[in-house]
C-alpha positions as CSV (number, residue, x, y, z in Angstrom):
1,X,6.9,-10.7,12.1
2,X,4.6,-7.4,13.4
3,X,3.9,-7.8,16.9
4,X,0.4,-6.6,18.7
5,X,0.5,-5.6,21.9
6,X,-2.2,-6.3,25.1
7,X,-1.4,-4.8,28.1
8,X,2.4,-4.0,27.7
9,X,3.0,-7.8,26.2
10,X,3.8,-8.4,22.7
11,X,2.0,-11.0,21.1
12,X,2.0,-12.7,17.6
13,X,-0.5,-12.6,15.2
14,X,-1.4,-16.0,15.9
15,X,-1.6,-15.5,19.7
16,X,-3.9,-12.1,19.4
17,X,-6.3,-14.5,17.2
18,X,-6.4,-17.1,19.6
19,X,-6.8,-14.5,22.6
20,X,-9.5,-12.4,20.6
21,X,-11.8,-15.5,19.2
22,X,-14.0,-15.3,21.7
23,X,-15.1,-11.9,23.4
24,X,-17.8,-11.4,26.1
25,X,-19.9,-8.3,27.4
26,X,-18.0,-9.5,30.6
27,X,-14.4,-9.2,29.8
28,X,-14.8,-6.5,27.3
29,X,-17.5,-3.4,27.5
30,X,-19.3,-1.5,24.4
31,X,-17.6,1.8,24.4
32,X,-19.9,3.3,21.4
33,X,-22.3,2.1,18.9
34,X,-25.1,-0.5,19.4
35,X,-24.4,-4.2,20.2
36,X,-27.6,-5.4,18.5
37,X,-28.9,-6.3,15.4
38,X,-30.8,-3.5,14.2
39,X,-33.0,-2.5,11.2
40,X,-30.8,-1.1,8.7
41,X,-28.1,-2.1,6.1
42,X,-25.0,0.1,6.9
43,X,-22.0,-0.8,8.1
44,X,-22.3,0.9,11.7
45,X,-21.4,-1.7,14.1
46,X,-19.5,-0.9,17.7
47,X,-16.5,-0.5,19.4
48,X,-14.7,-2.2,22.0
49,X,-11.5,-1.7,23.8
50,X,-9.4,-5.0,24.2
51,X,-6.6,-3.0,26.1
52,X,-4.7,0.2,26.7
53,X,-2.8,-0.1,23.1
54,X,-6.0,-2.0,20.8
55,X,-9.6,-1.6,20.0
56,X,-11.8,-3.8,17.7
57,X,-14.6,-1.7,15.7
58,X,-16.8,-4.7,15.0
59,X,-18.9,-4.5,11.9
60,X,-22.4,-5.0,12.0
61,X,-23.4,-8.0,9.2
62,X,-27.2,-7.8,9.3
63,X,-27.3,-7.5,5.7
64,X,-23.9,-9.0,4.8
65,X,-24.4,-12.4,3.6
66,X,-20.6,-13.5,4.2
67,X,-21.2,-12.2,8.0
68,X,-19.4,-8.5,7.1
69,X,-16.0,-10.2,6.2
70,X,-16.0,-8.3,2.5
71,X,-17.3,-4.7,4.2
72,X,-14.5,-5.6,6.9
73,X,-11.6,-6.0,4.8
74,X,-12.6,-3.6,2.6
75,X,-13.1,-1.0,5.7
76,X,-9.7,-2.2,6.5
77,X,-8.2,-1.3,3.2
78,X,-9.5,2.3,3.3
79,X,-8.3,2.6,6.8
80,X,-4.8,1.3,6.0
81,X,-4.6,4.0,2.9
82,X,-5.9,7.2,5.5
83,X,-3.5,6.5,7.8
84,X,-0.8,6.4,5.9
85,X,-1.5,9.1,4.2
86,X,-2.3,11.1,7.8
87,X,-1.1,9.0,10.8
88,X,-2.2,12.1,13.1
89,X,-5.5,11.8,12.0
90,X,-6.6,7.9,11.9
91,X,-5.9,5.3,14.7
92,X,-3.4,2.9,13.4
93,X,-5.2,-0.5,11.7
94,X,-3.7,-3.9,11.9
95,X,-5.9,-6.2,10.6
96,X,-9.3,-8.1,10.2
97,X,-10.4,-10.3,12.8
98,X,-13.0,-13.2,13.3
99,X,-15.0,-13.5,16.3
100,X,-17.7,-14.5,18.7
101,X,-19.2,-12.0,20.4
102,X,-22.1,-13.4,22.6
103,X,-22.0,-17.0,20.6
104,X,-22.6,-15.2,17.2
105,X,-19.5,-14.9,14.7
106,X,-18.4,-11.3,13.9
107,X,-16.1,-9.6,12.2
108,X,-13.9,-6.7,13.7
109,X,-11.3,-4.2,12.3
110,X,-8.2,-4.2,15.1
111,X,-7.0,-1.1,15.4
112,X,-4.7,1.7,17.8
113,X,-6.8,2.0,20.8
114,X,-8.2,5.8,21.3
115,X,-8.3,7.2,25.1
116,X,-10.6,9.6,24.7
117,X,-14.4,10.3,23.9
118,X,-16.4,10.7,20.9
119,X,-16.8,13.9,19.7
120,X,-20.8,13.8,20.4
121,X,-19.7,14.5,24.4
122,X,-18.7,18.5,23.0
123,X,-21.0,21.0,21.9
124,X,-22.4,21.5,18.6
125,X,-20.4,24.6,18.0
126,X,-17.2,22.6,18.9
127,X,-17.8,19.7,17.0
128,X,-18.3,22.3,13.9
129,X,-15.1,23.7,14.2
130,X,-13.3,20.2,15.0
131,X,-15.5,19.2,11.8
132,X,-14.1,22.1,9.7
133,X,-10.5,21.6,10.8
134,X,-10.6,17.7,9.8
135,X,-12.6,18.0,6.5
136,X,-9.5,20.9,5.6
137,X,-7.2,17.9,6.4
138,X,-8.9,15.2,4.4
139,X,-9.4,17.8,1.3
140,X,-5.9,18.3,1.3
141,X,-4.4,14.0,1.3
142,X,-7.5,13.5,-1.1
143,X,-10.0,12.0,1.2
144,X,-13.6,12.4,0.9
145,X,-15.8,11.6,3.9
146,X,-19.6,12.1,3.3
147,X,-20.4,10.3,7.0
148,X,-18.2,12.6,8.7
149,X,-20.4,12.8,12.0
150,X,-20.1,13.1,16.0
151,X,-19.9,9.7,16.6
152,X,-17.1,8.9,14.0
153,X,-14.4,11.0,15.4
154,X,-12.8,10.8,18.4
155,X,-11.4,13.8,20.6
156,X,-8.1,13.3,23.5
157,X,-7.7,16.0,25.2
158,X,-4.2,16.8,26.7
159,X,-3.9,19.8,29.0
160,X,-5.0,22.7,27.1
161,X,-4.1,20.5,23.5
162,X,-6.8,18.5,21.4
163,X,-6.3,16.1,19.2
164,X,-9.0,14.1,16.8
165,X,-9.1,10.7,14.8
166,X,-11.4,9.9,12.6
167,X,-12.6,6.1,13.9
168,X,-14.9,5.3,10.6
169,X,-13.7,4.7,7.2
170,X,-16.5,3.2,5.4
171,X,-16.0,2.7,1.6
172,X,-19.8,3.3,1.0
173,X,-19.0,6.9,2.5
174,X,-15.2,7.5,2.5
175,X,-13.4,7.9,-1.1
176,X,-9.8,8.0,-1.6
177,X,-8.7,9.9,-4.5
178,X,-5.5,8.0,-6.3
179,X,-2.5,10.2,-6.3
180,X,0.0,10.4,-9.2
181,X,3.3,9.2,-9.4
């Protein structure tokens, strides 16, 4: 059975669920995105961190009738296939999630945990070239991303060394081409 890990502990499935079912503003800060309900039918939601190893994207369901379950697992799917295909480049999934967030129910991709910042925090010209370098990358494991923008990718910087993940896989703007045999 895959364990998660909070904080250094392993936990089962089962006991990350039961930890995760109910999230507050409180215990758990908005890193990025909006925490509201606003206009709009995409899929942008916002991300939390839930500790030093695991974050939760939660999807935003204003226009989901199932409450974003479908765009979740789906979003989850796509994930899954990019990282396998480019572990360097994607945070590590592990699953979908259902929870409250301020006593309405949500629905949250789990995923590796990113220390770093969003790439909207460097300057255009920087995030052109990071944006250059990662498109190369997708082009080359088949991976089209049409929403490929500051606020999807994240930058950690070690020392002198930068490294990028792309934190958004969308299906209604990230296409993975099959590959033969």
């Amino acid at each position: 059975m895959q364990k998660l890990v909070m904080n250094g502990t392993p936990m089962s499935p089962k006991d990350f669920k039961e930890h995760v079912t109910t999230l507050t503003k409180d215990q758990y800060p908005v890193l990025s995105g909006f925490d509201s309900e606003s206009s709009g039918c995409g899929s942008y939601g916002f991300y939390i961190k839930l500790s030093k190893e695991l974050g939760v994207k939660i999807i935003k369901a204003a226009c989901q009738t199932d409450g974003g379950l479908c765009l979740a697992r789906k979003e989850f799917e796509n994930l899954m296939v990019c990282w396998k295909r480019k572990p360097s480049l994607f945070p590590r999934p592990y699953g979908v999630v259902e929870l409250q967030w301020e006593g309405k129910k949500k629905y949250g991709i789990v995923m590796q945990h990113i220390d770093g910042m969003t790439a909207s925090q460097v300057s255009y010209d920087k995030f052109r070239k990071i944006r250059e370098k990662i498109e190369k990358q997708l082009d080359q494991i088949g991976i089209e991303h049409r929403d490929l923008h500051e606020g999807n990718v994240m930058v950690m910087e070690y020392g002198f060394c930068r490294r990028y993940k792309v934190i958004d896989c969308d299906p209604q703007f990230v296409k993975v081409q099959e590959r033969e045999g």
